[in-house]
N, C-alpha and C positions, 0 to 999 in steps of 0.2 A: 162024659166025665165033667165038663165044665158046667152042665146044668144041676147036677148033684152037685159039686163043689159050689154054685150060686146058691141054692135050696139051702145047702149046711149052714153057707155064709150067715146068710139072711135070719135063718131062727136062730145061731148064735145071738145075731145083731139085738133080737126080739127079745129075747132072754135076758139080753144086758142090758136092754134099757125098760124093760121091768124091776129089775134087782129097786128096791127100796134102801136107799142110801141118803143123808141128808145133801150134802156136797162134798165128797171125798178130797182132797185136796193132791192139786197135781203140782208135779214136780218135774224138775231139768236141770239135765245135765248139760250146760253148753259149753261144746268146746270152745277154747283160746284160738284166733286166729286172727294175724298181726299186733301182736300183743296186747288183745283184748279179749270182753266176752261179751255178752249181754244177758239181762234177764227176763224169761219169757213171761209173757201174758198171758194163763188163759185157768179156766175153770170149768172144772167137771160139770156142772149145769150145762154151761154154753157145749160141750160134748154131746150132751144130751139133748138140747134144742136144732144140734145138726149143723152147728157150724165149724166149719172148716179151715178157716183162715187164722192165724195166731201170727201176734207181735212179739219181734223178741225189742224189747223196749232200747231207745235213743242210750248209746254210749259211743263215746269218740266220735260223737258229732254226727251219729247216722243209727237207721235201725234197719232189721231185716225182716223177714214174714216165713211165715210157717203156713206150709199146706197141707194140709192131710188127706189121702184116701178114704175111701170109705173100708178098707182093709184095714189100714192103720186103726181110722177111730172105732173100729168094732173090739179089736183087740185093746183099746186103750178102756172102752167101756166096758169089757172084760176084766180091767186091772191088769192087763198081760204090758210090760215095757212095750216101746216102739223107739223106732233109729229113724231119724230124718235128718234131710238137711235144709240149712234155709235156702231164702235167697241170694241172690249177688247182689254185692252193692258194694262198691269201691273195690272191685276188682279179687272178692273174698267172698266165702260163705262159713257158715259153722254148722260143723255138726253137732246133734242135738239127739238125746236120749231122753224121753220122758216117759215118763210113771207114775202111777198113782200110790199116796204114799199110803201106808198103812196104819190105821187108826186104832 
């Protein structure tokens, strides 16, 4: 089961990062936590070069990071939402829904 579920994964993955697309434009929802937010960093290219790491950019004096699986970013280069959380930093995290927006 789980080598057929990697197989499927994987030429999902294949399929989506063939699609021909200029750079779709990603979006987020981030939640409010200690009455703030921030707003994330990241672009559907860098999805596609394989990186994994995203900032959600300096507000109230700090910032947090975004990691992604390679589950998530298969589905996010799919165009399917994905739920994450950041990281901790001052004792908080936020959660985070992003999407590619539709063009």
């Amino acid at each position: 089961m789980r080598k057929t579920t990697a197989i499927l994964f994987f030429n999902m993955l294949a399929a989506a990062c063939s699609s021909s697309n200029s750079d779709p434009k990603i979006q987020a929802q981030v939640g409010v936590a200690l009455g703030h937010s921030h707003p994330l960093s990241m672009r559907f290219a860098d999805l596609e070069a394989g990186q994994s790491a995203f900032v959600l950019e300096e507000s109230a004096g700090h910032r947090h990071e975004l990691r992604l699986n390679a589950e998530q970013s298969a589905l996010l280069l799919m165009k399917f939402p994905v739920a994450v959380e950041s990281t901790e930093t001052d004792a908080h995290v936020h959660p985070v829904t992003i999407y590619v927006a539709d063009d």
